[in-house]
N, CA, C and O atoms as CSV, one atom per row, in Angstrom:
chain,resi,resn,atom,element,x,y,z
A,1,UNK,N,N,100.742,72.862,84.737
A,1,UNK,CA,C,100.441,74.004,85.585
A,1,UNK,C,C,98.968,73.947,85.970
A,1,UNK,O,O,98.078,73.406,85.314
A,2,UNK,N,N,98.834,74.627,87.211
A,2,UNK,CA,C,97.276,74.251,87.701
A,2,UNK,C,C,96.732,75.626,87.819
A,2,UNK,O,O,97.583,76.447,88.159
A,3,UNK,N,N,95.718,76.021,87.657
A,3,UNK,CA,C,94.868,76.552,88.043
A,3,UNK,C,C,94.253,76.885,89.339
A,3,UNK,O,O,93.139,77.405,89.284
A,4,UNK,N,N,94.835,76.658,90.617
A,4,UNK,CA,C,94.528,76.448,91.566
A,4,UNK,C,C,94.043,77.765,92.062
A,4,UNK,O,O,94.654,78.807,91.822
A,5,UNK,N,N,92.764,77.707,92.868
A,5,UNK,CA,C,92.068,79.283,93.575
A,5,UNK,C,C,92.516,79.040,94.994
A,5,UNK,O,O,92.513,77.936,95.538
A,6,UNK,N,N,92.874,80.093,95.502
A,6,UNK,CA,C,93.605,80.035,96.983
A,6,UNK,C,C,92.334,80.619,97.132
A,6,UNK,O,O,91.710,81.309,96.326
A,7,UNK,N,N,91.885,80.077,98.809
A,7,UNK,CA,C,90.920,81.101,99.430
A,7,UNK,C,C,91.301,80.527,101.230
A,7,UNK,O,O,92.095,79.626,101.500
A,8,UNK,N,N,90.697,81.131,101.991
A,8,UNK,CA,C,91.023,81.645,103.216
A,8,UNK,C,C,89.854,81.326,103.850
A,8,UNK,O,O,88.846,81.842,103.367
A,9,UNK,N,N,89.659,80.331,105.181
A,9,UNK,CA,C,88.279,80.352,105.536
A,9,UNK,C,C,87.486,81.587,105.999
A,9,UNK,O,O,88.039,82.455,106.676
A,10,UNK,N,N,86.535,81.649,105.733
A,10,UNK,CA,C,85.555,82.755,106.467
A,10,UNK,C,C,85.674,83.001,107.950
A,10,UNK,O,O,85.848,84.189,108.221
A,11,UNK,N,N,85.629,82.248,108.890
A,11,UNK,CA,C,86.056,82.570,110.371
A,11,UNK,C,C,87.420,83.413,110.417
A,11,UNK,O,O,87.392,84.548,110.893
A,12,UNK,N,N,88.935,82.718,109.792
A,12,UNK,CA,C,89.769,83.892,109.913
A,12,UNK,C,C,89.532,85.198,109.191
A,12,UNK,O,O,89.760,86.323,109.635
A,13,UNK,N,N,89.147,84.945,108.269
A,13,UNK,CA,C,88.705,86.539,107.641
A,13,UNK,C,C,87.899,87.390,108.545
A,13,UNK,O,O,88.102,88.599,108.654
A,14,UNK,N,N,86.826,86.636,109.300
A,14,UNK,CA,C,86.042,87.195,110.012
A,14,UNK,C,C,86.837,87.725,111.404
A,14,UNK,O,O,86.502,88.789,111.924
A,15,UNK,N,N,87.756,87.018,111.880
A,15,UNK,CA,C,88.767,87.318,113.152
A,15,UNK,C,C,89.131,89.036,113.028
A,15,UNK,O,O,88.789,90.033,113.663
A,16,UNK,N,N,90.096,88.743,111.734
A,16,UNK,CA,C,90.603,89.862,111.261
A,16,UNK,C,C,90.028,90.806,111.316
A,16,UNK,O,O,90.531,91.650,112.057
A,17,UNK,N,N,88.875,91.150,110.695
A,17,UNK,CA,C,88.218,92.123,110.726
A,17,UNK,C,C,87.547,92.896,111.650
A,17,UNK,O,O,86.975,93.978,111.512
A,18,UNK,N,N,87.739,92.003,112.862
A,18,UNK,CA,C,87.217,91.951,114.330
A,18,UNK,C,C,88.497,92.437,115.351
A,18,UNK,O,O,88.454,92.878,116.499
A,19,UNK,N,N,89.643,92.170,114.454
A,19,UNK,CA,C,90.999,92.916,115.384
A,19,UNK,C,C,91.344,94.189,114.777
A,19,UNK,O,O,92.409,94.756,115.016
A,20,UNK,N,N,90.538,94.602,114.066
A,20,UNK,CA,C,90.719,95.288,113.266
A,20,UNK,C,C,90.100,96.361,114.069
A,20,UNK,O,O,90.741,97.198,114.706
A,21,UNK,N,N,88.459,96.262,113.980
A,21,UNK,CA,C,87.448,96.762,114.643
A,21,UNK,C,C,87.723,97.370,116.060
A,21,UNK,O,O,87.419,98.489,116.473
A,22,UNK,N,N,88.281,96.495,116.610
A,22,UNK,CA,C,88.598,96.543,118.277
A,22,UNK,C,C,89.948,97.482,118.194
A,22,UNK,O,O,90.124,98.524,118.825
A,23,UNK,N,N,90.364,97.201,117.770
A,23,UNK,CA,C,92.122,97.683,117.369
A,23,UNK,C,C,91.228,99.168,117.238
A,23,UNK,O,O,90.726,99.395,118.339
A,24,UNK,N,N,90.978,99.933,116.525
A,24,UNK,CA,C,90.745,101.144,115.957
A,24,UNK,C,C,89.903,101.455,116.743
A,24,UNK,O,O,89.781,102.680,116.704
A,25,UNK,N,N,88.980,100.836,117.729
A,25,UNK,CA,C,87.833,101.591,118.813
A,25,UNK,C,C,88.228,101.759,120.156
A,25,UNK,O,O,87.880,102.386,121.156
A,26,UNK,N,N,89.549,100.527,119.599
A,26,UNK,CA,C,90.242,100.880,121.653
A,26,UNK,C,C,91.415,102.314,121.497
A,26,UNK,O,O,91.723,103.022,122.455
A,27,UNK,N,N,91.916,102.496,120.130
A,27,UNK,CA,C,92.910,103.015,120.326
A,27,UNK,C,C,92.157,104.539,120.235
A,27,UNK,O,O,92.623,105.442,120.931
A,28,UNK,N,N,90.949,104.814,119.335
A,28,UNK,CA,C,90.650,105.888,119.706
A,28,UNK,C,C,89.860,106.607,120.788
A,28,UNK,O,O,89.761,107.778,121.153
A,29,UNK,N,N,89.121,104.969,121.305
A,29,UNK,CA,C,88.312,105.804,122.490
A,29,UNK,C,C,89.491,105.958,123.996
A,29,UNK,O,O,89.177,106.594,125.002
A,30,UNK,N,N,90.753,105.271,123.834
A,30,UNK,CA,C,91.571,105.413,125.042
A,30,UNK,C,C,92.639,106.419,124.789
A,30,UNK,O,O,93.423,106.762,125.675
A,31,UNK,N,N,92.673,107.008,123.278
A,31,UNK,CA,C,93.962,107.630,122.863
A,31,UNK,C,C,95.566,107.081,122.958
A,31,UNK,O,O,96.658,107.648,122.922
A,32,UNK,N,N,95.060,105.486,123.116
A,32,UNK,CA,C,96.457,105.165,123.101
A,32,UNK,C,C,96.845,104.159,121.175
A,32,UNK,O,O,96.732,102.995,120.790
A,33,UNK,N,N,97.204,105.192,120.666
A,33,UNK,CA,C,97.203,105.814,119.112
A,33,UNK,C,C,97.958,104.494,118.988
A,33,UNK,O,O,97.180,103.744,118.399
A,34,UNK,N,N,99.370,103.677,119.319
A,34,UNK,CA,C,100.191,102.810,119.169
A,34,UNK,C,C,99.108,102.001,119.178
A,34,UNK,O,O,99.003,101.836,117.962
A,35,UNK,N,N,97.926,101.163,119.812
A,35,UNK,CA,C,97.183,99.939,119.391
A,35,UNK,C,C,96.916,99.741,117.492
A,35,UNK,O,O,96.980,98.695,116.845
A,36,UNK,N,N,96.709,100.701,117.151
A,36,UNK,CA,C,96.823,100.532,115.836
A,36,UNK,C,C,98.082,99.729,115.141
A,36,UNK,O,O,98.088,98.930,114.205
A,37,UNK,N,N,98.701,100.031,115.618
A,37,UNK,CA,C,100.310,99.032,115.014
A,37,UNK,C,C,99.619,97.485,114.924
A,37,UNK,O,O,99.907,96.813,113.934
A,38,UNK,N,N,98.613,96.851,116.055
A,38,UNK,CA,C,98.490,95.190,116.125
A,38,UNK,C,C,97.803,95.399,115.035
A,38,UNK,O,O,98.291,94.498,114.353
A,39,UNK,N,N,96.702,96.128,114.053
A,39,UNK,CA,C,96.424,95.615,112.561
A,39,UNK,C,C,97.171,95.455,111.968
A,39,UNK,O,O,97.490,94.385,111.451
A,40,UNK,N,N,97.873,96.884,111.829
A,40,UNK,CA,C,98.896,97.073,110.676
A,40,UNK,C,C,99.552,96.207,110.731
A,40,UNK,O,O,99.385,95.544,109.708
A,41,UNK,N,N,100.549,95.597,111.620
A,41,UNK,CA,C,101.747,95.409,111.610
A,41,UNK,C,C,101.281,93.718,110.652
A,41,UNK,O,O,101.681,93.181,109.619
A,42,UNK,N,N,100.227,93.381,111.737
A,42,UNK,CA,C,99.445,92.062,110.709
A,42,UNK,C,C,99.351,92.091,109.134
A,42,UNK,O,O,99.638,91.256,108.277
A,43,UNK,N,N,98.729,93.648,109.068
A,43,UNK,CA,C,98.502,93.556,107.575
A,43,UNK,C,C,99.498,93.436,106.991
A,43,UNK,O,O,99.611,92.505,106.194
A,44,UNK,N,N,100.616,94.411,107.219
A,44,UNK,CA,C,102.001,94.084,106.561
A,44,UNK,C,C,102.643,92.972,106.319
A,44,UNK,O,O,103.347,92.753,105.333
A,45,UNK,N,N,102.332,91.960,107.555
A,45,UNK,CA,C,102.959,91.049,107.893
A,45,UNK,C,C,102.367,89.941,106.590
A,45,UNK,O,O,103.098,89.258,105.873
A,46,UNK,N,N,100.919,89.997,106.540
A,46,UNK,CA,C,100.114,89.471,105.819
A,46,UNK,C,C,100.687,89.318,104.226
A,46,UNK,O,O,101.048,88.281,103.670
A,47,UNK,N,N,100.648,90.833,103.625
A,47,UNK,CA,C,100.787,91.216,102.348
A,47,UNK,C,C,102.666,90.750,101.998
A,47,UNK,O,O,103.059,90.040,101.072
A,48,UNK,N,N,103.605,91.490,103.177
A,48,UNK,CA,C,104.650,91.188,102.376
A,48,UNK,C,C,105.140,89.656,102.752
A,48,UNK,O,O,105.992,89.132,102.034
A,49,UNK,N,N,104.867,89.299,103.317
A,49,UNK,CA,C,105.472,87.779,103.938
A,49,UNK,C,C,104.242,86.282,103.855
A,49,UNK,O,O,104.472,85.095,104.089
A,50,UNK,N,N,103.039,86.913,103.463
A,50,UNK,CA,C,102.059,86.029,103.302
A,50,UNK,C,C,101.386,84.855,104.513
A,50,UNK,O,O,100.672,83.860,104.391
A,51,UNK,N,N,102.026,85.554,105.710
A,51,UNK,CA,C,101.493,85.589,107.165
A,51,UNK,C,C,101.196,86.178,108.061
A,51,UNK,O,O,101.946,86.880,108.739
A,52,UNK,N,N,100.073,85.999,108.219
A,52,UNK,CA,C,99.009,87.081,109.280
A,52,UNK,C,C,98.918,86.346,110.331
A,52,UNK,O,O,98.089,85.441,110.414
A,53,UNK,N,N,99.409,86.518,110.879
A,53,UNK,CA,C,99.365,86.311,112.835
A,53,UNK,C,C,98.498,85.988,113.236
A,53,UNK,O,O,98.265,84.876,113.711
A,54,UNK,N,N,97.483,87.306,113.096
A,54,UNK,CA,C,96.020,87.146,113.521
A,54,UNK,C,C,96.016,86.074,112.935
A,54,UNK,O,O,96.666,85.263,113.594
A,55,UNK,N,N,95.496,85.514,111.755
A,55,UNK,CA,C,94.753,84.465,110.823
A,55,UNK,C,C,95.515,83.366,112.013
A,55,UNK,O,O,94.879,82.852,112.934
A,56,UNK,N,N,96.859,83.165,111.787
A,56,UNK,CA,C,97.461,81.929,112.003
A,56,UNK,C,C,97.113,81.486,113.617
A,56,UNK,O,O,96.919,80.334,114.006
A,57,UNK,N,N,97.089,82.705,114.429
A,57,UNK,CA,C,96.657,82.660,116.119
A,57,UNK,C,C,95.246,81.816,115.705
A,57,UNK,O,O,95.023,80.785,116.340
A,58,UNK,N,N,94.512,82.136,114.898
A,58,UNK,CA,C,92.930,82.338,115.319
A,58,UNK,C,C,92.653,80.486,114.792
A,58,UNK,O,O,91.808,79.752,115.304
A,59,UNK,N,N,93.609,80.096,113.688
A,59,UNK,CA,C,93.017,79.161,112.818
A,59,UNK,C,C,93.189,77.528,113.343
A,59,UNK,O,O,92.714,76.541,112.781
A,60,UNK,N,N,94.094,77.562,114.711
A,60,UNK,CA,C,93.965,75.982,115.842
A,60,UNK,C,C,92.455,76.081,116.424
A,60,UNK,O,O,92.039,75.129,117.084
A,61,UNK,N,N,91.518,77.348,116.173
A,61,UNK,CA,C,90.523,77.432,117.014
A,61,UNK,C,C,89.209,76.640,115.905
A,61,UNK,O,O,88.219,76.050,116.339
A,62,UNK,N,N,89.459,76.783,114.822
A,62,UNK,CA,C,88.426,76.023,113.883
A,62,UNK,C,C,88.378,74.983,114.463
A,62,UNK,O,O,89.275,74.506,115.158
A,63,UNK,N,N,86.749,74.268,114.115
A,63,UNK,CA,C,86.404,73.518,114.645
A,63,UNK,C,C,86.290,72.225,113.525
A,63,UNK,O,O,86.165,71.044,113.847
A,64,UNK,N,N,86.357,72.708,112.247
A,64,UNK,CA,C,85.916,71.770,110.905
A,64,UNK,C,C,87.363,71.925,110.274
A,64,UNK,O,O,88.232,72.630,110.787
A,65,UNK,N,N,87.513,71.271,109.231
A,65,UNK,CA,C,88.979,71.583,108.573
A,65,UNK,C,C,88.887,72.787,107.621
A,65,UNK,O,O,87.899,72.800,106.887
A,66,UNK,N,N,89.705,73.732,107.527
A,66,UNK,CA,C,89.764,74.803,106.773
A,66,UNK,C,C,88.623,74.897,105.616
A,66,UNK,O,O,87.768,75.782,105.588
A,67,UNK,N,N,88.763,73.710,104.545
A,67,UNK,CA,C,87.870,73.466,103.272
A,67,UNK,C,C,86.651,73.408,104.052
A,67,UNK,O,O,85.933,74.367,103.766
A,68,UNK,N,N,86.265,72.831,104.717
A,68,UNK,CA,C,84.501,72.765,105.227
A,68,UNK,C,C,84.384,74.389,105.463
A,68,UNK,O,O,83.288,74.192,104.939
A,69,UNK,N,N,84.422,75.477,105.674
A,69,UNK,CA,C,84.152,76.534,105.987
A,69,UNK,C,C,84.283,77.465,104.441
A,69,UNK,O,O,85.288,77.585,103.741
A,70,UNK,N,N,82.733,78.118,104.185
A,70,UNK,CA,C,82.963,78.957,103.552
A,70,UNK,C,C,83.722,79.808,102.943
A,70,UNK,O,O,83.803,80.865,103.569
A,71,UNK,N,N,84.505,79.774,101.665
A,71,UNK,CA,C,86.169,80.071,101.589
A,71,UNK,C,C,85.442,82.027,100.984
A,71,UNK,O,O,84.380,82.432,100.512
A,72,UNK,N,N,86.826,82.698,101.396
A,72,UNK,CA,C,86.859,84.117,100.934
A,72,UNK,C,C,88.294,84.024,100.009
A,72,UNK,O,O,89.355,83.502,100.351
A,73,UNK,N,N,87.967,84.704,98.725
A,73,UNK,CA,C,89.010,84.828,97.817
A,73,UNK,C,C,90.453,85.246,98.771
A,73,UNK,O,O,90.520,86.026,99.721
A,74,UNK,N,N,91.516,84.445,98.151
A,74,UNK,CA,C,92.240,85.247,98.639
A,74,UNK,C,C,93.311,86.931,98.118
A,74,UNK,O,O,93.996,87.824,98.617
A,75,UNK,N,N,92.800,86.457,96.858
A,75,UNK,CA,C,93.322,87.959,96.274
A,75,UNK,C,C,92.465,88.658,96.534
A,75,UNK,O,O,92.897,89.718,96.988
A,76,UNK,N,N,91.501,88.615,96.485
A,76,UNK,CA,C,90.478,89.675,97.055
A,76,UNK,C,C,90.764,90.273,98.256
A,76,UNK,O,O,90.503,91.464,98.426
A,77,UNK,N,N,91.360,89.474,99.270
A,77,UNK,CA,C,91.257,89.707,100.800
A,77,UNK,C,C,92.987,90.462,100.849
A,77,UNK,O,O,93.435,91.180,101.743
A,78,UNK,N,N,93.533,90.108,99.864
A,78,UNK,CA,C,94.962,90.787,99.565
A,78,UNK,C,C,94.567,92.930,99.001
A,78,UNK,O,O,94.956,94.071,99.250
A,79,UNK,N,N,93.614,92.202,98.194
A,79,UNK,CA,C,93.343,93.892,97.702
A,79,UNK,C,C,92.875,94.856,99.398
A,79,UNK,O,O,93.337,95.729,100.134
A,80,UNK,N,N,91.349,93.696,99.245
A,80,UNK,CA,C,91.268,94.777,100.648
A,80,UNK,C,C,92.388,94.850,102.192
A,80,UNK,O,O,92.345,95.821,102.947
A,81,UNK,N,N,93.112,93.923,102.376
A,81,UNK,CA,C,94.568,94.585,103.067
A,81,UNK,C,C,95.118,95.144,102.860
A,81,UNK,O,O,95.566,95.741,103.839
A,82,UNK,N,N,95.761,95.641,101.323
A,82,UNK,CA,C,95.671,97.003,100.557
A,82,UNK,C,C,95.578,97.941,101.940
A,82,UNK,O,O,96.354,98.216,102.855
A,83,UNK,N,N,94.186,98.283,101.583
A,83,UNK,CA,C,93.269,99.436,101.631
A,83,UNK,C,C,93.515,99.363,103.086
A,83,UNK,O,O,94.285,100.290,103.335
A,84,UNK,N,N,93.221,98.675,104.235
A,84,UNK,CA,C,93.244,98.454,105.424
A,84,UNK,C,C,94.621,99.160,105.715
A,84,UNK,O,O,94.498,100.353,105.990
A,85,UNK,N,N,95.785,98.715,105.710
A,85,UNK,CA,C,96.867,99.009,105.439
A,85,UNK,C,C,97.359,100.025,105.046
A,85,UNK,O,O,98.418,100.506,105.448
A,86,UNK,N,N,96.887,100.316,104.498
A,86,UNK,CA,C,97.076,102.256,103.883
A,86,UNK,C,C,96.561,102.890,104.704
A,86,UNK,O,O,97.184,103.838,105.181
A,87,UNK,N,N,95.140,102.561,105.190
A,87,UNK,CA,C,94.067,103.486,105.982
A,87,UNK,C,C,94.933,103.618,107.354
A,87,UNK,O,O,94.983,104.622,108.065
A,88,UNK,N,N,95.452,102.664,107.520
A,88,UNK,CA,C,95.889,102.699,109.013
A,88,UNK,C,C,97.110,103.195,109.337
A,88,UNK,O,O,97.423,103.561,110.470
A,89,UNK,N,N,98.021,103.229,108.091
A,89,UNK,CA,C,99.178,103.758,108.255
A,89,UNK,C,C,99.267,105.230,107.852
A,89,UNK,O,O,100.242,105.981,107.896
A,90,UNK,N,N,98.277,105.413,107.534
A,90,UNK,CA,C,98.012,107.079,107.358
A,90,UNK,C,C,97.579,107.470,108.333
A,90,UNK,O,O,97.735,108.651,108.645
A,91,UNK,N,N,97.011,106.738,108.988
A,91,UNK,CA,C,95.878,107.230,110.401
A,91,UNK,C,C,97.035,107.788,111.338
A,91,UNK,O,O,97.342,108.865,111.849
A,92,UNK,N,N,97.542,106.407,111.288
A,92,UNK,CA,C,98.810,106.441,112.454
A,92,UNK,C,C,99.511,107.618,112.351
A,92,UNK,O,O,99.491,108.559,113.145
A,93,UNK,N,N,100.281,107.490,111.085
A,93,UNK,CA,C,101.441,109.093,110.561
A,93,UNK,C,C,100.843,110.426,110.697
A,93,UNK,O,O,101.408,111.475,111.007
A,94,UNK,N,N,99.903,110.265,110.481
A,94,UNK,CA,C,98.804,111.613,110.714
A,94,UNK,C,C,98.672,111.903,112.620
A,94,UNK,O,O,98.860,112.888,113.334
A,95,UNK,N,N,98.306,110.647,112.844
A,95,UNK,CA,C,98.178,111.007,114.676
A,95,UNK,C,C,99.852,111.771,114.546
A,95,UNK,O,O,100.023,112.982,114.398
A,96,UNK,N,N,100.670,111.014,114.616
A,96,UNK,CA,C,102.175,111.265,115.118
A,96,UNK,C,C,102.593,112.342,114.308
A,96,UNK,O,O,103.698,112.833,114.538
A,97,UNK,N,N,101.713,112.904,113.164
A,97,UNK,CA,C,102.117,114.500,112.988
A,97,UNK,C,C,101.797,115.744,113.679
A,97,UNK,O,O,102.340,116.848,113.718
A,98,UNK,N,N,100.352,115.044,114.419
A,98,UNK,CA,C,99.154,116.164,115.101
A,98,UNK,C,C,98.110,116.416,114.585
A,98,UNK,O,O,97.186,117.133,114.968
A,99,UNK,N,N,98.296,115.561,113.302
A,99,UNK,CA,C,97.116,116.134,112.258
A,99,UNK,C,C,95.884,115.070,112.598
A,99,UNK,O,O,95.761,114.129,111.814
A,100,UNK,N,N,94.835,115.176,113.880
A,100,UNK,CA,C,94.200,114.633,114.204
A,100,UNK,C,C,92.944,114.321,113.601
A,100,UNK,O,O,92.274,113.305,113.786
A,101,UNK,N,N,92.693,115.283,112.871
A,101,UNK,CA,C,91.049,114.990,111.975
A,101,UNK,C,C,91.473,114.494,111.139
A,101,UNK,O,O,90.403,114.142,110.644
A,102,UNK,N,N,92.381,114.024,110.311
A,102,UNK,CA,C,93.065,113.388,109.521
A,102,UNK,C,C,93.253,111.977,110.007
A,102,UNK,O,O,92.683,111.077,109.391
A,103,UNK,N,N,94.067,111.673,111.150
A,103,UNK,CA,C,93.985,110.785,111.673
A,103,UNK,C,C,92.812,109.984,112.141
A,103,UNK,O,O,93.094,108.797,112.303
A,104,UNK,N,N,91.855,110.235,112.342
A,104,UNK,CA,C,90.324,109.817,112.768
A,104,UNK,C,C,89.956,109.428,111.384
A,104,UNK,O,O,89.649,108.246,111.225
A,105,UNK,N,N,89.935,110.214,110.361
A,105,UNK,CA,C,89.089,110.363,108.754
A,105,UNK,C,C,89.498,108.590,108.809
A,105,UNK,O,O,88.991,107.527,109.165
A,106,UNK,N,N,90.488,109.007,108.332
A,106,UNK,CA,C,91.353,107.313,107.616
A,106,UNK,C,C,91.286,106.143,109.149
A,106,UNK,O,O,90.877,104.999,108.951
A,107,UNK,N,N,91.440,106.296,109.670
A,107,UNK,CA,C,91.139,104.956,111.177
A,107,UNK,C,C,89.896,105.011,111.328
A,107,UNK,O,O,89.340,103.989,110.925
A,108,UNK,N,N,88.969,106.066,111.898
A,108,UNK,CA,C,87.472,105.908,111.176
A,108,UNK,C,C,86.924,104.804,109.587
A,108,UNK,O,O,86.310,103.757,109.379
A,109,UNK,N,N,87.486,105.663,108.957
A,109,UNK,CA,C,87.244,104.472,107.452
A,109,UNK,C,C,87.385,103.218,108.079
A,109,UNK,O,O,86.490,102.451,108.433
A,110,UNK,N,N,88.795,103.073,108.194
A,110,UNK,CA,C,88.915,101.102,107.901
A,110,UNK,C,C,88.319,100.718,109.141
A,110,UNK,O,O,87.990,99.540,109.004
A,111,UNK,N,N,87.952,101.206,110.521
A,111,UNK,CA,C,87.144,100.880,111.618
A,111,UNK,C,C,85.924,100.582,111.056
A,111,UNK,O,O,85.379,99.531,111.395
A,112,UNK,N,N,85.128,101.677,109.859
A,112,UNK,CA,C,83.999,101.445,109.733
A,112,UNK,C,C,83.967,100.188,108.687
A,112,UNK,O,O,83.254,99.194,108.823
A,113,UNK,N,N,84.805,100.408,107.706
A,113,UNK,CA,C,84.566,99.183,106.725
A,113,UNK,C,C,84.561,97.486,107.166
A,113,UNK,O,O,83.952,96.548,106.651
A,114,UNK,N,N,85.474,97.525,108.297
A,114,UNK,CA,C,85.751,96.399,109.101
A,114,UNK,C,C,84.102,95.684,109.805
A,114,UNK,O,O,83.561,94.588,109.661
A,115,UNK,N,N,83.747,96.864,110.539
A,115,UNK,CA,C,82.572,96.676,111.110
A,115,UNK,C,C,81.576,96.552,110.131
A,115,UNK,O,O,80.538,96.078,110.594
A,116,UNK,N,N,81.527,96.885,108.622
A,116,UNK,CA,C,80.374,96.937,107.550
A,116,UNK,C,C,80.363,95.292,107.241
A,116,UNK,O,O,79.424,94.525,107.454
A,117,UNK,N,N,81.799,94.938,106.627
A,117,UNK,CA,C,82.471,93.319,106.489
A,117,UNK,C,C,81.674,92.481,107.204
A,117,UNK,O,O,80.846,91.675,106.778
A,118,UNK,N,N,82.039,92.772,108.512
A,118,UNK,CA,C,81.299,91.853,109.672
A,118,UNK,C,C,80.059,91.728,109.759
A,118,UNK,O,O,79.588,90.800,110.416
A,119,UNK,N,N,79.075,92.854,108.961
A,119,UNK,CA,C,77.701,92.748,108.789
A,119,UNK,C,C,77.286,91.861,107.216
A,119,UNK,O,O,76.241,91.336,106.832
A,120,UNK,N,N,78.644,92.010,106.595
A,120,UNK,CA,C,78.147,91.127,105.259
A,120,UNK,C,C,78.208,92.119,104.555
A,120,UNK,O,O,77.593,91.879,103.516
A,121,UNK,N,N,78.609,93.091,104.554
A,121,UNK,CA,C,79.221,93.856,102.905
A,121,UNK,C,C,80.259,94.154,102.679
A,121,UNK,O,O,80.595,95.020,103.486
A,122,UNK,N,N,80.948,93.949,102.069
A,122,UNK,CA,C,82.649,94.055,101.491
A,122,UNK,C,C,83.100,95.280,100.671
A,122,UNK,O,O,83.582,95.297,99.538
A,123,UNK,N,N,82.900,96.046,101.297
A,123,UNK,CA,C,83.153,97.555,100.593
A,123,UNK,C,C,84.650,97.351,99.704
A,123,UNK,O,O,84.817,97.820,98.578
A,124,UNK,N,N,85.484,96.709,100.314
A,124,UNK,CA,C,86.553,96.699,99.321
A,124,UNK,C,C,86.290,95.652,97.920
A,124,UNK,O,O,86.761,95.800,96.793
A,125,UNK,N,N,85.495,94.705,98.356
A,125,UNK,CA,C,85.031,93.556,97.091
A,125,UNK,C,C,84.111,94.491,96.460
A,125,UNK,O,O,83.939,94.259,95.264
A,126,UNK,N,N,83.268,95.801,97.086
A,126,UNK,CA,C,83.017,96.618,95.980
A,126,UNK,C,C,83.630,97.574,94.595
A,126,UNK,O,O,83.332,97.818,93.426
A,127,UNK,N,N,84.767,97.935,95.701
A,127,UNK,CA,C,85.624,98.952,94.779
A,127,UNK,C,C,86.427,98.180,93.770
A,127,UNK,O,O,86.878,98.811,92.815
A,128,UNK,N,N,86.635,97.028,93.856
A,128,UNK,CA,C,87.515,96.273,93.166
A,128,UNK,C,C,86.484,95.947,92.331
A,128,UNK,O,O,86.628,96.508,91.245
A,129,UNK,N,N,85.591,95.329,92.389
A,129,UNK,CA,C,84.675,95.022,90.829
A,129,UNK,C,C,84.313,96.281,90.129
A,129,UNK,O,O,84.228,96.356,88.904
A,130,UNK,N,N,84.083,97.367,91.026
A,130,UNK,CA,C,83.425,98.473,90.064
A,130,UNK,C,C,84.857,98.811,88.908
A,130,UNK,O,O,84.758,99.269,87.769
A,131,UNK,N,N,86.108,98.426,89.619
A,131,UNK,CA,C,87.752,98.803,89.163
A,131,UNK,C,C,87.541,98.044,87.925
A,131,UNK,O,O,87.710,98.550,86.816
A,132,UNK,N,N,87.110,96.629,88.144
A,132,UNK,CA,C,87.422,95.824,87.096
A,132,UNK,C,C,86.337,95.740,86.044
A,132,UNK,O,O,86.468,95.127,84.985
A,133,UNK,N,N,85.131,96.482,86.461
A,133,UNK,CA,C,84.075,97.122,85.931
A,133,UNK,C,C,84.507,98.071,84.946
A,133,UNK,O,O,84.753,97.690,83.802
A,134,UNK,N,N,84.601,99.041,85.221
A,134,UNK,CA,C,85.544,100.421,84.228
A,134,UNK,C,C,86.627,99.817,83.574
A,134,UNK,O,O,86.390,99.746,82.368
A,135,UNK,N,N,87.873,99.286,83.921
A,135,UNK,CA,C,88.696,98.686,83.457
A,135,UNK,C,C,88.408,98.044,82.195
A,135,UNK,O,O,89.131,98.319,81.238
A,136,UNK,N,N,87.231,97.037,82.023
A,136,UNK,CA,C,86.655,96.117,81.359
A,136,UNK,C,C,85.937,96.910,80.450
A,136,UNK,O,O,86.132,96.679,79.256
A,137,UNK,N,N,85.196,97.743,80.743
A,137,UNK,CA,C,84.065,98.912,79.882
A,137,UNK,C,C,85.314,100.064,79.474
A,137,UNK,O,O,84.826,101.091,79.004
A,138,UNK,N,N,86.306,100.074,79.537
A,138,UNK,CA,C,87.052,101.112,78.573
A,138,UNK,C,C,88.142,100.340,77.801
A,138,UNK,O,O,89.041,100.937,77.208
A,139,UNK,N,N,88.039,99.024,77.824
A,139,UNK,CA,C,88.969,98.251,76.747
A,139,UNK,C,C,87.834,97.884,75.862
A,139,UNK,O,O,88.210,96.887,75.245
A,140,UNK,N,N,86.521,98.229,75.465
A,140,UNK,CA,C,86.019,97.779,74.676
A,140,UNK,C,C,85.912,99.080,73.720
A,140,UNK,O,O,86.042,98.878,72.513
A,141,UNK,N,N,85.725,100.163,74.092
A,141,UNK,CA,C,85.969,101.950,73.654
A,141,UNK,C,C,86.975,101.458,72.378
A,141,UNK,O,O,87.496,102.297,71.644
């Protein structure tokens, strides 16, 4: 049995987070609430089937072979689709209830975290260490 670390190049990670971005700024500055489905439906697509569209569209465009490019964990990038994924499918259910400040709160979030990513901070690679932080500091108690 191997040990093997899956990771994901940095350019598709970086795509993602960029359809992400766009996805959540077109759908709220045009009110057409359904653009949100092209994350989600990715993220879903991502988490339960272990293919992301986006990624797979974006990754004939590399220019080096996958390994030459800076790799991003891929469980990591599973947690924060998580979160993406939730944010957006709440956003959405919330628009299609009426419950609009609700809907903004949570599509706001993962719009902003997306756009934070793209600057180089991983708010979800935060919450997950601080997780495994506490986690780790109350099995020693």
């Amino acid at each position: 049995m191997t040990d093997e670390i899956r990771s994901i190049p940095r350019p598709l990670v970086r795509t993602n987070q960029w359809v992400i971005l766009l996805s959540v700024t077109t759908a709220l500055l045009t009110g057409q609430i359904w653009i949100l489905l092209i994350p989600l439906a990715a993220g879903l697509s991502g988490l339960l089937f272990n293919f992301n569209p986006v990624m797979r569209l974006a990754k004939p465009f590399l220019k080096k072979k996958p390994s030459d490019y800076i790799p991003e964990d891929h469980s990591q990038q599973q947690f924060n689709q998580v979160i993406a994924v939730v944010c957006l499918g709440l956003g959405l259910i919330s628009f299609l209830l009426g419950w609009n400040v609700v809907g903004y709160i949570f599509t706001l979030m993962v719009g902003l975290a997306s756009f934070i990513a793209i600057l180089g901070f991983c708010i979800g690679c935060f919450i997950l260490f601080q997780w495994k932080r506490h986690s780790h500091q109350r099995s020693l108690r």
